[in-house]
N, C-alpha and C positions, 0 to 999 in steps of 0.2 A: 946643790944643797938649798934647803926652804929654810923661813926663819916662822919664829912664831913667839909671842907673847903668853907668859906666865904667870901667873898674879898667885902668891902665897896669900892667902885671905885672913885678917886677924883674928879668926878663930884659931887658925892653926897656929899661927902665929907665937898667941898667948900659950897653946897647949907646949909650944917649944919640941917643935915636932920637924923645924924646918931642917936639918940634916936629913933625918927619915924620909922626906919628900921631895930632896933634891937628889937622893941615892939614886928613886925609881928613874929618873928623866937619864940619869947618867948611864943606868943600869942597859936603858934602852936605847942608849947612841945617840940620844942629844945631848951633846955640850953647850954649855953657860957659854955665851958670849959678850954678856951683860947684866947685870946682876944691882941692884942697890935697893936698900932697905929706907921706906918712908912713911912718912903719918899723911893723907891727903885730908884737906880741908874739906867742908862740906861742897863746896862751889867746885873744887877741884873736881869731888867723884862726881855733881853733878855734871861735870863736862864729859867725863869720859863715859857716863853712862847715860849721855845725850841722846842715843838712838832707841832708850828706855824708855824717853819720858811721856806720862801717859799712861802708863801701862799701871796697873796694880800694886805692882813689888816693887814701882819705882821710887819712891821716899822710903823706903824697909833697906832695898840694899844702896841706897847713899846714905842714910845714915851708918849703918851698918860696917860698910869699908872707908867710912870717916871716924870708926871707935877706938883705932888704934892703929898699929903700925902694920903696914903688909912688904913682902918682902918680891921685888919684881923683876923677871928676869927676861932673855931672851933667849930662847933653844934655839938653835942650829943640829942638822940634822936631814934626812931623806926624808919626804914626805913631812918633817915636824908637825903642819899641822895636825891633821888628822892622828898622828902616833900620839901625839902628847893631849887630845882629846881620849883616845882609846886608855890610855894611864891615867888619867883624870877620873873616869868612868862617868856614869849614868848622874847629871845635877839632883838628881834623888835618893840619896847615901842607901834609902831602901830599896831601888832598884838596881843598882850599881853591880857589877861580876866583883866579884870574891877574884883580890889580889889588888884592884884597883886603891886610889888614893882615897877618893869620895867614901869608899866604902867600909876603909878602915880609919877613915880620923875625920870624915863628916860629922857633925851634928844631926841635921838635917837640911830640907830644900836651901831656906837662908843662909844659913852654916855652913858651905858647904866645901870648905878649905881650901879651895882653889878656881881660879880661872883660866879660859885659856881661850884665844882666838878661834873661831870657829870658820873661818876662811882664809885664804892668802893674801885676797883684797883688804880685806878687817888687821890681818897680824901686821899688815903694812902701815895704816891707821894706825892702831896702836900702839908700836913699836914707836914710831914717830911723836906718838902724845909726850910719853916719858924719857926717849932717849935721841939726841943730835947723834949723825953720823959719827962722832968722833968718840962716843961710847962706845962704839959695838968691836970689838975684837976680835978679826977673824982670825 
């Protein structure tokens, strides 16, 4: 079993959508093993989106998932990563398949309700940012 990092983004957040998007993950055989709901400071997102900086959209999405609260969790699961990217859909709500998360409660690019590890190396990283071994529930 793989593990992988979730981030409910505070667009979805505020829309009060996070039942609806934690159905899909269940729907498709990852289980929650770790779960909590936080506000991250500006320096916080700056850390975790340290491998950003530099880039364009990097002060758009730290400000961004420092505006409110996001809800963060950890799948477990076969394959996780990659499954809960494919349920995630396309980071462009306009490109995204029809049934996907992005593409029913995106906004757009910025907006775009969720995140999620894009390697097993990264879900390892990240998982570890927000959660000690003694969070996680197997």
């Amino acid at each position: 079993m793989e593990m992988t990092l979730s981030i409910i983004k505070p667009d979805a957040v505020k829309k009060n959508v996070l039942g609806k998007i934690i159905n899909r993950f269940e729907e498709n055989h990852l289980k929650i093993v770790a779960c909590k709901m936080v506000h991250l400071s500006k320096e916080e997102a700056e850390r975790f989106y340290e491998i950003h900086r530099g880039k364009p959209f990097y002060e758009e999405l730290v400000t961004f998932m420092s505006c409110g609260p996001i809800l963060i969790q950890v799948l477990m699961g076969e394959d996780a990563v990659q499954k809960n990217r494919k349920i995630m859909g396309a980071t462009d709500p306009k490109k995204a398949e029809i049934g996907t998360i992005r593409k029913e409660f995106a906004t757009d690019v910025g907006k775009n309700a969720v995140h999620g590890s894009d390697s097993k190396e990264n879900a390892q990283k990240e998982i570890s940012f927000f959660f000690s071994d003694l969070d996680i529930c197997l």
